[in-house]
N, C-alpha and C positions, 0 to 999 in steps of 0.2 A: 504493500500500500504506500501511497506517494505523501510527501509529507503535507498537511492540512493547516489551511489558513484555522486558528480556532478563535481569537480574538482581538478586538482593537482595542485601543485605549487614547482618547481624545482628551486634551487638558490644557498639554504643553504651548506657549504661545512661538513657539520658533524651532528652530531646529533640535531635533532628540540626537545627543551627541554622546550619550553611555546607558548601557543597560545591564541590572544583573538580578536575579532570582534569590530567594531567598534560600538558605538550606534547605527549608521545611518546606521551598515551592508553595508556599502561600501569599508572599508578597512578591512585588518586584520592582526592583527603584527603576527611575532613571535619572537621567540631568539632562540639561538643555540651557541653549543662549538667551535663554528668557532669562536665565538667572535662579531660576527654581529647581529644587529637589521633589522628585513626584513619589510616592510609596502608594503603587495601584493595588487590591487587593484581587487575589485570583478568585475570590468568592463571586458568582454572580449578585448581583444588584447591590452591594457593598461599595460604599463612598472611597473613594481614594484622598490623599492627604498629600496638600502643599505645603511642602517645607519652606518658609523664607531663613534668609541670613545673607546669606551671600548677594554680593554688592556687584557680581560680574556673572558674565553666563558660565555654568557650573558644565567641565568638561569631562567629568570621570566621576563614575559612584562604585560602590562594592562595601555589598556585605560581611561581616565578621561571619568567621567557622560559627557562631555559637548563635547567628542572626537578630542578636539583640542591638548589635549599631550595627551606621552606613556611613561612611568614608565619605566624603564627596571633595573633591579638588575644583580648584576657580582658576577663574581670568584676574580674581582680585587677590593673585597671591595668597590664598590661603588654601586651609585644609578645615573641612570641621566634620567633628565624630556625633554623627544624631541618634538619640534613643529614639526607636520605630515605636513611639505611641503618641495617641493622637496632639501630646501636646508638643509636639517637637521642636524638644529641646537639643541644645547641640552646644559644644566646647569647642573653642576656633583658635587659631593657632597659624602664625607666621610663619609660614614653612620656607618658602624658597622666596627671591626678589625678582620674580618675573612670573608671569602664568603656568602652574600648575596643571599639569597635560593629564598624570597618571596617580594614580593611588590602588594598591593592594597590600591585603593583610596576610601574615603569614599560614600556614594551617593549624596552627597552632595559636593563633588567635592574639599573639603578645606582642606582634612587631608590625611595621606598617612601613610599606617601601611610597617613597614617590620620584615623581618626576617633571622636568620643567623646561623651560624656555630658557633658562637662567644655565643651560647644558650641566645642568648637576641630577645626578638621582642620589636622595637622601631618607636613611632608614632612621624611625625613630619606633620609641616603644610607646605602646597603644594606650595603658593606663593612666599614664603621667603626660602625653604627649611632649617625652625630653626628647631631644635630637641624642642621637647616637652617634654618625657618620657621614660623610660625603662622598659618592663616588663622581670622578671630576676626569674623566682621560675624553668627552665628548668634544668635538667643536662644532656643534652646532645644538640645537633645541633638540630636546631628548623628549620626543612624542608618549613613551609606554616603558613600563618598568614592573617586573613580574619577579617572585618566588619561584623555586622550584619546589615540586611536592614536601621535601624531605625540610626544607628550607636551610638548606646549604648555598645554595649558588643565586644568583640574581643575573638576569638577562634584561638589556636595554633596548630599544629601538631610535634612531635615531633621523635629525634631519642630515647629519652628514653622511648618509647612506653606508652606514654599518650598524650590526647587532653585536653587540659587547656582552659577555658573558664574565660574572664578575663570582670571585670568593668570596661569601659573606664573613668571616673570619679573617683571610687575612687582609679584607679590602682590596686587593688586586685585581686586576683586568686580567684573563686567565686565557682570553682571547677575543678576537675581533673576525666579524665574519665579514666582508667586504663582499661580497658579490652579486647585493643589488645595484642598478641602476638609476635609484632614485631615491628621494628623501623615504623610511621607513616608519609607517604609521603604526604599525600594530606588529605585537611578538608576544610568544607565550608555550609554556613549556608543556610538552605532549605529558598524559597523567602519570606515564612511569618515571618522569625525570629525565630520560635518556635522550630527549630530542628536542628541539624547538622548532616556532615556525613562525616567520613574520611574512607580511603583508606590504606590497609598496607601491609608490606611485606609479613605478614603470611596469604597471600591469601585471605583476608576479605573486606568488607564494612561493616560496620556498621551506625545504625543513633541511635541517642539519641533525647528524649523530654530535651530540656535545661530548661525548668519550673520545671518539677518535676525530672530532671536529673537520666533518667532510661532509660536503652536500650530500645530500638522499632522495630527493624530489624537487621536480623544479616544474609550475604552473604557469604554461602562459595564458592570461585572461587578454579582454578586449581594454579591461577599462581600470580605473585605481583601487586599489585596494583600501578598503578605510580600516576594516577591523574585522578580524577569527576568531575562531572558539575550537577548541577541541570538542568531541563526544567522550562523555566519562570511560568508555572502552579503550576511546585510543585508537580508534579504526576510522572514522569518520572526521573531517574537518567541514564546519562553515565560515564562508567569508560573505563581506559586505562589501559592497561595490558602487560606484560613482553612475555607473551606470545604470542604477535602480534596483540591481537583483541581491539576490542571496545564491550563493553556491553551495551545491555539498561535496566535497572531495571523499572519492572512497581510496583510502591509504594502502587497503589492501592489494587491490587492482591498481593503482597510481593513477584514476580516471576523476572526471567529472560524472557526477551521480543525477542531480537535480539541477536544475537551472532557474529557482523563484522567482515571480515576479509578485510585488503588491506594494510598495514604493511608487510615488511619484516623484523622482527627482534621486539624487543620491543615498543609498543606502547607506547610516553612516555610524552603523555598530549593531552587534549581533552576538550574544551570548547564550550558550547552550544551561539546562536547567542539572542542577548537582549530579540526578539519575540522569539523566539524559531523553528521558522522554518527551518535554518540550523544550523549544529555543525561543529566544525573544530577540526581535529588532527593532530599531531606531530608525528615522528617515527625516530628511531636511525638509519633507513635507510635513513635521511635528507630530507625527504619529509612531505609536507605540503598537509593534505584531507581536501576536502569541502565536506560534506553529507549532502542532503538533508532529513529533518525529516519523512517529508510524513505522521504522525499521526496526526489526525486531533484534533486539541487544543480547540474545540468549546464544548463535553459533557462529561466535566467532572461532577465526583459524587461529592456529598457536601463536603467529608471530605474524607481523605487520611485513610483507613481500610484496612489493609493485611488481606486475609484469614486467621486462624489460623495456617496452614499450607501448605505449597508448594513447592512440587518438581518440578524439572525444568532441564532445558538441560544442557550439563555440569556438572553437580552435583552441579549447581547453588541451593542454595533454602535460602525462608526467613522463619524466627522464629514467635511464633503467639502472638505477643502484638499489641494490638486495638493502631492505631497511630491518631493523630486529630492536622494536623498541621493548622485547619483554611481555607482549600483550600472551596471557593464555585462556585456555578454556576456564568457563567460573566452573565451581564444583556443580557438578548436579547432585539430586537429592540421593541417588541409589550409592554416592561415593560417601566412604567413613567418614564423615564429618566433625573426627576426634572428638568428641564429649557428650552425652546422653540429653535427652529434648529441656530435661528441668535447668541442667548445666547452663544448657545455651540461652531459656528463658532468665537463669540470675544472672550470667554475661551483659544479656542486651538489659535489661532493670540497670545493674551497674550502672552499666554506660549511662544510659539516658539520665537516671540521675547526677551522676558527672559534669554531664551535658547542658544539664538547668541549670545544677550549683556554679559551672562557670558562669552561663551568662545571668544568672544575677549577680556574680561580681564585676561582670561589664558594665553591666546596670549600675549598681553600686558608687565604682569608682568614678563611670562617668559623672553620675549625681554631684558626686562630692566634688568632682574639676568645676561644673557648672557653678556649684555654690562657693566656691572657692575665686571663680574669675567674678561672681557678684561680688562678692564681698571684697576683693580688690575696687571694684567700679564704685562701692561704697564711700571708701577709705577715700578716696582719690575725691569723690564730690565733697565729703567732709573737709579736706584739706584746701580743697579751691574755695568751698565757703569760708571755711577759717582766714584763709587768707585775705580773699575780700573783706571780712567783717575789719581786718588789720590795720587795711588799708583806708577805710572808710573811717577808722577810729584816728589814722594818722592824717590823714586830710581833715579831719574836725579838727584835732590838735596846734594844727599849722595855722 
């Protein structure tokens, strides 16, 4: 079955310039040159929530692993962490001296990568929002800055047409991928860690093996690339295109799969849902798509192999390097599944408790940065009154 338009979402006053799903696929932000943060809710007839704060139009949003905040990065230089409830509240924070392109959190929920205009990408930690670091080998606007699964490595994209691939430990550029064409808008690491794959002006996708750092696929499209997503499997890629569509690359075959169309105008971001059953996109026509995936994620081959060669529609096609990013079969139910049914049921309990208790210390912490940046705001009108009152008492004196 082909994948299905399932729903729009109308709000935005300008172009939808980032989109991303909740863990729990109940909510899903986006941003837009309006300036606003949008939190649509996937429930039918359920109100969506406009987030203000931000003073420029808002170019990157994403969820924390534990979906209690949303990231969102500006044109006005900043960064701010929102609590997803109706009263959205949010902690803001000077992050870079130029517009802020990118924002992601690690999977572990404690670190927060960005990226900027200002050619810096800078990790800081999520509870305190303290800067950590800078990574600074770009010359030009560093458009997208991304985690790897494990959250060791960090991968750039940039305007000076390389993908940098960085140690988060020892701060080093570990390597530089030079083989696009054109300024690189979007880059993002396959779910095993082992690959990457950005998107660029001159029409391309490409992915690299980051172990032995050698091309693996190479897509020519018609038109620019804005923004991918991987499929939680690792087999499947979408991109977003200037030319109105959505693509699906099947990784296995090195082919074009799908070729979307429901855009008017440039398609300008596109994010797949955590399981992978729905995706969502953005479009400079200010509309927000839900798609239904409809592939079915259950028989995949062991390892990710492109044919050697293949043509494809559009004059899509991929290049013939044997790719092995680690993808395998999920267990079926007939295979020993190490631990008996009650095991598994206090395993998953665990977890999910785990899972709240973190983010209500998201919740938590954030609270207390909010109440903590009031109460500077406090302190600060008390001192400007004091002062005037000072000064009004030294002009009477005089």
């Amino acid at each position: 079955e082909d994948p299905s338009l399932e729903r729009h979402f109308k709000g935005h006053r300008d172009a939808v310039t980032s989109v991303d799903f909740s863990p729990n696929k109940k909510q899903l932000a986006s941003g837009s040159m309006d300036s606003y943060l949008m939190i649509w809710s996937m429930k039918p007839q359920m109100r969506a929530y406009r987030f203000v704060g931000h003073k420029d139009a808002v170019l990157c949003v994403h969820f924390s692993p534990s979906g209690h905040l949303v990231a969102s990065g500006s044109r006005d230089k900043t960064v701010r962490l929102w609590i997803t409830s109706a009263k959205g509240e949010s902690t803001v924070f000077k992050a870079h001296t130029a517009t802020v392109r990118s924002v992601h959190f690690s999977s572990d929920g404690q670190s927060l990568v960005t990226a900027s205009d200002d050619k810096t990408v800078k990790v800081w930690t999520v509870h305190r929002q303290k800067f950590l670091f800078s990574l600074s080998q770009h010359i030009n606007w560093v458009r997208c800055a991304r985690f790897s699964p494990d959250g060791r490595l960090i991968v750039s994209a940039s305007d000076d047409k390389t993908v940098k691939l960085w140690d988060k430990t020892s701060r080093e550029c570990i390597h530089s991928f030079c083989e696009h064409g054109g300024f690189v808008n979007h880059v993002d690491f396959h779910p095993s860690g082992n690959c990457i794959a950005a998107g660029s002006t001159d029409s391309t996708v490409k992915l690299w093996d980051v172990r032995m750092n050698r091309l693996l696929q190479h897509y020519q499209g018609n038109s620019v690339v804005n923004s991918l997503s991987f499929h939680p499997s690792g087999n499947y890629l979408v991109t977003a295109s200037n030319d109105s569509t959505l693509k699906i690359l099947d990784l296995l075959e090195g082919r074009l799969l799908y070729t979307l169309h429901g855009h008017q105008g440039p398609a300008t971001c596109v994010a797949f849902s955590r399981d992978g059953d729905f995706f969502a996109s953005g479009g400079s026509d200010e509309q927000v798509m839900v798609w239904k995936t409809n592939f079915d994620a259950a028989d995949y081959g062991d390892v990710v192999k492109p044919q050697k060669y293949g043509s494809s529609v559009d004059g899509t096609h991929g290049t013939g390097v044997e790719m092995d990013c680690g993808i395998h079969h999920k267990k079926t139910k007939t295979q020993d599944s190490g631990g008996t049914h009650e095991q598994q049921e206090e395993e998953t309990s665990l977890t999910n408790t785990l899972e709240h208790i973190m983010g209500q210390l998201d919740v938590l912490t954030q609270t207390v940065s909010i109440l903590e940046q009031r109460l500077t705001l406090t302190e600060d009108k008390l001192k400007e009154c004091l002062e005037n009152q000072q000064k009004i008492i030294q002009n009477k004196t005089n």
